[in-house]
N, C-alpha and C positions, 0 to 999 in steps of 0.2 A: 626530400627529393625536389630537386628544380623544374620548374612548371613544363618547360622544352623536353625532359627525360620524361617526366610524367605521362604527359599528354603520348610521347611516342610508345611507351608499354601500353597503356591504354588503349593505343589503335591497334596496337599487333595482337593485344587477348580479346580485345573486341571482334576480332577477323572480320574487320572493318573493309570495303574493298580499297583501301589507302594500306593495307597488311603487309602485302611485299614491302612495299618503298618502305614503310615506318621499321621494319624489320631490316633491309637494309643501314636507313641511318640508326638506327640505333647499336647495331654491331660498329658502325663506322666509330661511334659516338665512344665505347668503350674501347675501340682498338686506338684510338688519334688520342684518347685523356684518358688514360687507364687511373686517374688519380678521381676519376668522379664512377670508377666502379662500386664503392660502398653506397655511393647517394640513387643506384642505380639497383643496388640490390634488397633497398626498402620493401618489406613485404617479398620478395623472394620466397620467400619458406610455403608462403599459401602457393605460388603457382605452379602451373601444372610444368609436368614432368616428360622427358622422352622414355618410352618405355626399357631401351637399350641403346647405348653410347658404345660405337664399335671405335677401336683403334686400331688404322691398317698402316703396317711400320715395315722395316724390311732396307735391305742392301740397297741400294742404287742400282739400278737398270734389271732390278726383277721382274718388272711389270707391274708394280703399284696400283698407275693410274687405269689403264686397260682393267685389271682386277675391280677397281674401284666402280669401275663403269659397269663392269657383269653384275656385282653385287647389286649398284643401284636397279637394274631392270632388275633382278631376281625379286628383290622385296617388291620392288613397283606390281608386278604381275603376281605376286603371292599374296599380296595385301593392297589390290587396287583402290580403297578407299581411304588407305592412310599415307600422309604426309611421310617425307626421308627428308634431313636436312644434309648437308655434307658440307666441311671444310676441309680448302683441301691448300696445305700449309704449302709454300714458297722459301725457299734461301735466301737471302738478301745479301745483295751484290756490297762486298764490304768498302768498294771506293764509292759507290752512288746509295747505297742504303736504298733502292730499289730492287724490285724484283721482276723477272719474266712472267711469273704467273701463269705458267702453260699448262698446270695443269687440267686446268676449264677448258681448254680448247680441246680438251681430248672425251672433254663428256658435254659438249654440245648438243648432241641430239636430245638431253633430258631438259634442255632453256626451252621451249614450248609446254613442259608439263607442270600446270600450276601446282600438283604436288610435291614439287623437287624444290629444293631450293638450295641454292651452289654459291660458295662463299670463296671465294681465295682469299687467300691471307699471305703477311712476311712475315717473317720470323723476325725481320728487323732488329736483328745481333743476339736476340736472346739466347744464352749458351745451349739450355737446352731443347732447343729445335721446335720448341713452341713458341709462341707470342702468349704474352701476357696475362692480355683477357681471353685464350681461347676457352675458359670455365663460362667466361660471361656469355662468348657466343654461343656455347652449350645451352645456357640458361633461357636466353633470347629463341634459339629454334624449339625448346621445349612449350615456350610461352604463345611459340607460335600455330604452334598442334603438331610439330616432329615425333611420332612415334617412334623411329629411330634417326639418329644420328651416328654418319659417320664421317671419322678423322681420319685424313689421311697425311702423315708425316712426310718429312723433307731426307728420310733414310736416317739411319741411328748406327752412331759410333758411340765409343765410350763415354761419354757426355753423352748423350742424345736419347734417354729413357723416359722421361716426362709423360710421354705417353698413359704409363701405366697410373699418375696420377689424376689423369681427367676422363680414361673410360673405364667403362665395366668388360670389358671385353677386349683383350689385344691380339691382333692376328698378324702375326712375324712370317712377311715371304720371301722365299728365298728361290733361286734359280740354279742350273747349271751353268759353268763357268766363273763360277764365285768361288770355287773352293770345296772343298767337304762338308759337312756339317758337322763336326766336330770344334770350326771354326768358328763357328757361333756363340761356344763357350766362352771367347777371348773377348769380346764384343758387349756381353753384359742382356743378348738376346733373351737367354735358359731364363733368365730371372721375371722377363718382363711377361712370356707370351702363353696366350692361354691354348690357341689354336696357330699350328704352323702349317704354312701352306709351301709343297715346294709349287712353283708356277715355271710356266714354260713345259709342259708336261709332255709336248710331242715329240722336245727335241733332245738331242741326243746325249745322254748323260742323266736325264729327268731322273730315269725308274732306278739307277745304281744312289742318287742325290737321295733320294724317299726314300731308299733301303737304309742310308748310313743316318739320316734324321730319325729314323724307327729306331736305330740300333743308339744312338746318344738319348733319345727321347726314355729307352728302357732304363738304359744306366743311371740317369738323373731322375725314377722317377718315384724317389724320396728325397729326391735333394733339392732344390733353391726353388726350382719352378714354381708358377703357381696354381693352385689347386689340382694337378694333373694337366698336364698338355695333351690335346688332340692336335691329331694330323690329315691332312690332307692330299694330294695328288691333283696340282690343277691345269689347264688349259684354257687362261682366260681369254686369249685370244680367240679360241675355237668354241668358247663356251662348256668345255667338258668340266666336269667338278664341280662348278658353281654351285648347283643345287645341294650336293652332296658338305658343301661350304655351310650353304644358308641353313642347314637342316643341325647340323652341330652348333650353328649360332644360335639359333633358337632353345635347342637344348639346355643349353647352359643358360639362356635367359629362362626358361621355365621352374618357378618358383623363386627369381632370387629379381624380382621386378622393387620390390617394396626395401629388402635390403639397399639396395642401390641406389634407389632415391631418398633414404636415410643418409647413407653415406653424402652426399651431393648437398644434402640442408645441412649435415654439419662440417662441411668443410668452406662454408659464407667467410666468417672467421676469419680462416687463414686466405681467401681473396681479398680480404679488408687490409691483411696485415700485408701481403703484397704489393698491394696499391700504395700503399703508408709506405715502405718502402724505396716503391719506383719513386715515387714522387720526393722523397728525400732524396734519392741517388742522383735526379733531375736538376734539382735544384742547384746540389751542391758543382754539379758538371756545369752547370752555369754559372754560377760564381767564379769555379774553378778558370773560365773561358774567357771572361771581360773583370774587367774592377781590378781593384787592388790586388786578388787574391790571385789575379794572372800572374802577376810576376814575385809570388812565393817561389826562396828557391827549394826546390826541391832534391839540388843535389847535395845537398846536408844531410841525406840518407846515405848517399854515396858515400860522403866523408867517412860518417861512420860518427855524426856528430849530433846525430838522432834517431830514434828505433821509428816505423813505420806506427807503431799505436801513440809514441810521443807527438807523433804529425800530425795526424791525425785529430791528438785532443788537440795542438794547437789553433788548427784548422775550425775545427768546431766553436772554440771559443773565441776567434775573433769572428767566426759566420754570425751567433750568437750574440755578437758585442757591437757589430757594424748596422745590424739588421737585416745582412745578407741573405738571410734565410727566407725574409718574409715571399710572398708567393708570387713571383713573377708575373704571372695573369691579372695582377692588378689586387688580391687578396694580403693576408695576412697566416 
């Protein structure tokens, strides 16, 4: 591990009062070089843990982020002594690779409470609607005394499940005006969510929405889902439900703490082999971008005068043969 990475884990487990800030750059540090997440997850395995990583996913214009907001005060006031970290993931705008990052505007009243801590993130094209390092940022608010953590996604279509592999807990909301919930099924939702929340609960369609989730929830409930789906009824704008939320989160965190941060130590591994990876996939888009291997033609696939795995090796071994590969940043 490099002195600069070092030193900032160090500040953030030491709850040092430099804790925010080092806790900020240090997510900065694995979201901007996800290729120095392995030299970053040194020792990992000893540090400490969130005790529940919630994942909040769901349609576009359910109310996500308003949810997102009731949840944070519910644990704040049920657990005034423990820390909540939250990331709350952005779309990235595909011509500027920036994002709005609006989700934080909408939980500002929790930026004064030194137990909060609020991260936006981009997705920055990642297909499945997470970024990268978001396991690293997991790790980092664990390190930082986050007894829980919650993710809140950029909404989930076919492609857009990931979720399910960075928390212990997923909670799929859904609204009136979206359709039935039978529609869920086509989306790849049934598979991922443990607890389904309809939200919007005052308004008109709510209570028929929560009958036909009850009535798919019954039908599927030996099939794909997992472990058994709970449901919900919410009004996170009016605050109704929420507690009735937090009360089934808990539940299903009650005895499965230690599983979970089992799961989390051994999935280091495959963060190393993603970074490995990224940083291949990097490299080569930069080769691919300036140098000779710009003006590879490529439509020699077109012809039909090469298969895409023949390119490919070609590609590789002149990367290999030029030194094109070596590490941009000045490495090897």
């Amino acid at each position: 591990m490099t002195n600069d990475t070092q030193d900032l884990v160090e500040q953030v487990r030491a709850g040092t009062s430099q804790r925010v800030r080092a806790t900020a750059r240090l997510m900065s540090l694995v979201e901007n070089y996800p290729e120095r997440i392995p030299e970053f997850l040194v020792g990992a395995a000893d540090w400490p843990q969130a005790r529940m990583v919630i994942g909040l996913t769901g349609l576009l214009g359910c109310g996500k982020s308003v949810l997102a907001d009731r949840l944070i005060r519910a644990f704040r006031t049920r657990h005034p002594n423990n820390s909540i970290g939250v990331i709350a993931v952005d779309p990235s705008s595909p011509f500027t690779g920036g994002a709005f990052l609006g989700d934080r505007l909408r939980m500002m009243r929790h930026a004064s409470d030194p137990n909060v801590f609020i991260r936006s993130a981009a997705t920055r094209g990642h297909i499945g609607g997470l970024l990268l390092g978001i396991k690293a940022f997991i790790r980092v608010l664990g390190l930082a005394g986050c007894r829980t953590v919650l993710v809140e996604t950029v909404g989930v279509g076919q492609n857009e499940t990931e979720i399910v592999d960075v928390a212990d807990l997923v909670v799929v909301a859904i609204a009136p005006g979206h359709g039935d919930a039978v529609q869920l099924l086509k989306c790849g939702l049934m598979e991922v969510g443990d607890i389904f929340v309809v939200n919007k609960g005052d308004c008109e369609g709510a209570a028929q929405l929560y009958a036909q989730l009850l009535a798919v929830l019954r039908l599927n409930a030996n099939g794909p889902g997992r472990r058994g789906a709970d449901s919900c009824l919410v009004s996170a704008l009016h605050g109704r439900g929420v507690e009735e939320l937090v009360d089934l989160l808990e539940k299903r965190a009650a005895g499965s703490e230690e599983a979970w941060r089992s799961r989390r130590r051994q999935t280091m591994v495959d963060d190393v082999k993603e970074a490995v990876l990224e940083e291949a996939r990097q490299r080569l888009s930069r080769s691919l971008g300036t140098g000779p291997l710009a003006t590879k033609d490529f439509t020699r696939i077109l012809r039909g005068e090469i298969t895409v795995p023949g390119f490919v090796d070609e590609l590789l071994q002149q990367l290999t043969g030029t030194g094109e590969v070596k590490d941009h940043h000045g490495g090897t």
